[in-house]
C-alpha positions in Angstrom: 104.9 -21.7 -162.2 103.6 -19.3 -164.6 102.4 -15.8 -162.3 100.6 -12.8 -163.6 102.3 -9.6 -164.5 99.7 -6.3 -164.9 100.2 -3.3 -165.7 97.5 -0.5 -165.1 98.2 2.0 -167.8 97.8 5.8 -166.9 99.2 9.5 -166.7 100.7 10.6 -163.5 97.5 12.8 -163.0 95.2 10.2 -162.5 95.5 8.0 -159.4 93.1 8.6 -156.6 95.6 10.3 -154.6 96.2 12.6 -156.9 92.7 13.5 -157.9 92.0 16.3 -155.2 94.2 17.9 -156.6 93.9 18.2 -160.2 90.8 19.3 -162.2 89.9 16.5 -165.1 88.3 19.3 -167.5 92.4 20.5 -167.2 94.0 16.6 -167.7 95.0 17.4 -171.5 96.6 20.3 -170.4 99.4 18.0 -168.5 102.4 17.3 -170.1 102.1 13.6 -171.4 104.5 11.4 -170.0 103.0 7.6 -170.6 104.5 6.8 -173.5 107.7 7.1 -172.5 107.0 5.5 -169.1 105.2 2.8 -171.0 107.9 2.4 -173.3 110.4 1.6 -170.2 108.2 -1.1 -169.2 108.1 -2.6 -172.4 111.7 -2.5 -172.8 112.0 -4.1 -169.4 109.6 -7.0 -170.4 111.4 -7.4 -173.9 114.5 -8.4 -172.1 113.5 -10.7 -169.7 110.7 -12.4 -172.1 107.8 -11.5 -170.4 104.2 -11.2 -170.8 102.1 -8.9 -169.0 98.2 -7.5 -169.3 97.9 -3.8 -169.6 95.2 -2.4 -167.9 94.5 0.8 -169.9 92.6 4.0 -168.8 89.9 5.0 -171.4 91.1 8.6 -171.3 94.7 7.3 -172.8 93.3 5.3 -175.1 91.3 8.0 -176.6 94.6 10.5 -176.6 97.0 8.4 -176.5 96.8 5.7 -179.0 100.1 5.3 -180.0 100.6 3.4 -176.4 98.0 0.7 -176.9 99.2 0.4 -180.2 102.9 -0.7 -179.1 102.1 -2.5 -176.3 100.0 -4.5 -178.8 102.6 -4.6 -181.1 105.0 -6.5 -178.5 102.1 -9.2 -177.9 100.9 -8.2 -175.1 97.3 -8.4 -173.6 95.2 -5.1 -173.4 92.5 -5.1 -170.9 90.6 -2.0 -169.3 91.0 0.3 -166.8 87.8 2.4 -166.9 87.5 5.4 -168.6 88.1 8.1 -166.2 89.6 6.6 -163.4 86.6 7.0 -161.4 85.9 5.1 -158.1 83.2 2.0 -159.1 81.4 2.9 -155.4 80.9 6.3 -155.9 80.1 6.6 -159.7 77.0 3.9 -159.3 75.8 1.3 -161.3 74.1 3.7 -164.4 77.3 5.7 -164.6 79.8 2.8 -164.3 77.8 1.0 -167.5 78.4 4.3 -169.4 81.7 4.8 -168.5 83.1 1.4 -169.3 81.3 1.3 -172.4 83.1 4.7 -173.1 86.5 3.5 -172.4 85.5 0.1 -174.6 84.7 2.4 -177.6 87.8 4.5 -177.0 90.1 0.9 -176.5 88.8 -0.6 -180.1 89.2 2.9 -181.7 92.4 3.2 -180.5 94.1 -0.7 -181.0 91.5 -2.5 -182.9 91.0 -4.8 -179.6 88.1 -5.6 -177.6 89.0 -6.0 -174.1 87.7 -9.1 -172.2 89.4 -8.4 -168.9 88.6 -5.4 -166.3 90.4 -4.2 -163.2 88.2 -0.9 -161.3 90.7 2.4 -160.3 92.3 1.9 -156.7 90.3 -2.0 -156.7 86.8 0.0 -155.9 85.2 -2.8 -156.8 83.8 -3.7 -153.1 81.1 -5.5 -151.4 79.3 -2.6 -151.7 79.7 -2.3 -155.4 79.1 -6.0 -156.5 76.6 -5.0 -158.8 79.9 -3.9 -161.0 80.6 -7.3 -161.9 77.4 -8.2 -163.5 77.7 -5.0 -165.2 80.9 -6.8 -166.7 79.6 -9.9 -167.5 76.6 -8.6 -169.2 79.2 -6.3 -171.5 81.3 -9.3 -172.8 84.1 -9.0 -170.4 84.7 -12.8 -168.8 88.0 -11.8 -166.2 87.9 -9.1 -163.5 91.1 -8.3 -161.1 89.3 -5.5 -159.2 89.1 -7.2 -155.7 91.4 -6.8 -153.3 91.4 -9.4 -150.5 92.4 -7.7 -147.6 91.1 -4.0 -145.3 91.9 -0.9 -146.2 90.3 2.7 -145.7 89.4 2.8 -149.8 89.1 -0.5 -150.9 89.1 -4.4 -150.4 87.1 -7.0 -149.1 88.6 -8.9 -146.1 87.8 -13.0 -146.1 87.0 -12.7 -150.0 88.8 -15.6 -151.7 92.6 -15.0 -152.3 92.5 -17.0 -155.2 91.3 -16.8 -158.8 87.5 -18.0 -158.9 84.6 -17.8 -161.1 81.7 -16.3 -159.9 77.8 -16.2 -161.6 76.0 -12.7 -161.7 72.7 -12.3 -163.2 74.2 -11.6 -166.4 76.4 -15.1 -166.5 79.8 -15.6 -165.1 83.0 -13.8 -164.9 86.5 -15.0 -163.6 87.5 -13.0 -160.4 91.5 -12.7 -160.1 92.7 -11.2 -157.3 95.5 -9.7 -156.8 98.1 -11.7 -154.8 98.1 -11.9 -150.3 99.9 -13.6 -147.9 98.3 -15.7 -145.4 100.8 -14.6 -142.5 98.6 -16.5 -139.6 95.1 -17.4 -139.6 92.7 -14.4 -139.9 95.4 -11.7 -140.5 96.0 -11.4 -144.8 98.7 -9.2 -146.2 99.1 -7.7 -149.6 101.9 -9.0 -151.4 101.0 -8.1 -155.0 102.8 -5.0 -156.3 102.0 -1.1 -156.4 102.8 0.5 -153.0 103.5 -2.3 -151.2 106.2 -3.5 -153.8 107.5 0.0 -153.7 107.6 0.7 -149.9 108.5 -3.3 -148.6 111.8 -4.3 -148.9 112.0 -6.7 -151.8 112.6 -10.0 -149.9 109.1 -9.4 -148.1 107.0 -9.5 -152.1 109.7 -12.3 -153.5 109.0 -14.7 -150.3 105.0 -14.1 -150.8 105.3 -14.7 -154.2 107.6 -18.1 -153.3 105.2 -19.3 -150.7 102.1 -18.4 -153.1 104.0 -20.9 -155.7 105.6 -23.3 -153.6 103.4 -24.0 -151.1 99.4 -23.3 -152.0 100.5 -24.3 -156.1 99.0 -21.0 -156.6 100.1 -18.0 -159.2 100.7 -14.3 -157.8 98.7 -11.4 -159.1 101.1 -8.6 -159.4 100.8 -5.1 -160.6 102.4 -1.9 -161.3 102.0 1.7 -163.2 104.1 2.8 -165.5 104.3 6.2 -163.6 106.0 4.4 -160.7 109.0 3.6 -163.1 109.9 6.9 -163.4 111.8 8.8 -161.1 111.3 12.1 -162.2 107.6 12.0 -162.6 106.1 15.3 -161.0 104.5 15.1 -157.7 101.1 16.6 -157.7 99.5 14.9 -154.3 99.6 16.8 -151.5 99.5 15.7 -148.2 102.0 13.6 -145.9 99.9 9.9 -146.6 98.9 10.9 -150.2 102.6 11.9 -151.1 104.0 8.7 -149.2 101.2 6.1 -150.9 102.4 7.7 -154.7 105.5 8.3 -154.5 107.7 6.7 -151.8 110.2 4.2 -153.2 109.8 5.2 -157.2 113.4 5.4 -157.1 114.4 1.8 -156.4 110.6 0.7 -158.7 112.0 -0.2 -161.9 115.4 -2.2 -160.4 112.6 -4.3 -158.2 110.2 -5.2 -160.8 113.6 -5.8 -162.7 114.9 -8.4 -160.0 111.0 -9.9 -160.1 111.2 -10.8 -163.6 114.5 -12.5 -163.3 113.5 -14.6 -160.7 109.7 -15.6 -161.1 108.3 -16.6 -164.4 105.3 -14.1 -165.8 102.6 -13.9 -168.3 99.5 -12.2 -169.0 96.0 -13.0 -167.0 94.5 -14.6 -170.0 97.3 -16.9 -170.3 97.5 -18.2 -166.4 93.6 -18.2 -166.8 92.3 -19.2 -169.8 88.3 -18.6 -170.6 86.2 -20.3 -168.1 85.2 -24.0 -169.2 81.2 -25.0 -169.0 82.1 -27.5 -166.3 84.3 -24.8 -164.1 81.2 -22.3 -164.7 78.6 -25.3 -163.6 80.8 -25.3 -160.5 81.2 -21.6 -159.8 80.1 -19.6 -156.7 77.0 -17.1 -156.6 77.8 -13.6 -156.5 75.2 -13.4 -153.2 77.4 -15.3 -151.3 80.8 -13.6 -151.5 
């Protein structure tokens, strides 16, 4: 079974946890370090003959071009990733319009492509944002993969659907891919689907979700990773015992896991696993009101 490989393209001064500590106005200040991170990843897909989609940050895109243009160049599909990296709850529904159609602008500029699939910073796309995926829908993008089905203290929607569905907004419908769970009993839902869990779980835990996923519900994983968690050597800016252990425990062993992953599962990009939504699926699809 075909399963879906993302990557969410960014500098090491952008995730969440990292943003109390580093002022944007001073982010081109930062010695790059994505293309060669991105460039690792590439070289790691190349090899075992995988696709992935690359979520990519507006802000890259618009300094950064050269990325989108190789990972274009290896077939690969580009999607977005915002422009600055800002939380979907907290920016509202007037910024979050301007800011995707920033980091749209900055995408074609840089590549030539128009992205049709969207995944929010840190998967801040929550019940209390929902509004975000009309938003989408109403700017041409028809797949999202900015809900995570389980709790956490910054994202995530517990009992949302663990698998890929289309859902209609006011502004038409939009395929929702999340990213991959493990039902471990009834009621209790574990992530299983890349990032820090691939990075802090031992190996065996992600590989025997991702079996039981495919085996047992006929259903493909999610995965994702960043192409700063590939490098060992990337400078540690969070501060903080939880920050520093969410971003950077495990980078070490990173690159040999999603190594071993690609060996063993099969992986292509979202668009592939799910093509654009037929009439007939979207005649059938749930009402945003009632996730």
């Amino acid at each position: 079974m075909l399963n879906i490989l993302s990557v969410d393209v960014e500098e090491y001064f952008h995730p969440a946890e990292v943003q109390p500590f580093v002022d944007p106005g001073r982010w081109a200040e930062y010695p790059s370090r994505i293309e060669e991170q991105t460039e690792r990843v590439l070289e790691l897909l190349e090899r075992r003959g995988a696709k992935a989609t690359f979520f990519v940050l507006g802000w890259v895109a618009e300094h950064r071009g050269q990325v989108l243009r190789a990972i274009r160049s290896a077939g690969h599909e580009i999607g977005c990733h915002s422009y600055g990296h800002g939380l979907v709850y907290r920016l509202g529904r007037t910024e979050f319009q301007r800011d995707t159609e920033r980091a749209v602008a900055a995408i074609e500029d840089a590549c030539g492509v128009t992205p049709t699939a969207y995944r929010a910073p840190s998967y801040s796309i929550t019940r209390e944002s929902l509004w975000a995926l009309e938003v989408l829908a109403a700017s041409g993008f028809t797949h999202d993969s900015s809900i995570y089905p389980i709790a956490h203290d910054r994202y995530g929607i517990p009992g949302f659907g663990r698998h890929a569905q289309i859902l209609l907004t006011p502004s038409g419908a939009i395929e929702e891919v999340p990213i991959a769970t493990a039902r471990v009993w009834p009621g209790l839902v574990t992530p299983i689907g890349g990032g820090a869990y691939l990075r802090l779980l031992r190996y065996r835990y992600t590989a025997a979700g991702i079996r039981r996923l495919n085996r047992e519900e006929r259903k493909p994983a999610c995965v994702y990773v960043h192409p700063w968690e590939l490098d060992p050597t990337v400078p540690r800016l969070a501060s903080g015992r939880v920050s520093r252990l969410r971003t950077y425990a495990g980078i070490e062993g990173m690159a040999a896991k999603l190594d071993r992953l690609l060996a063993e599962f099969q992986f292509a990009s979202l668009r592939e696993v799910h093509p654009c939504p037929a009439a007939a699926n979207v005649r059938a699809a749930a009402a945003i009101e009632r996730v």
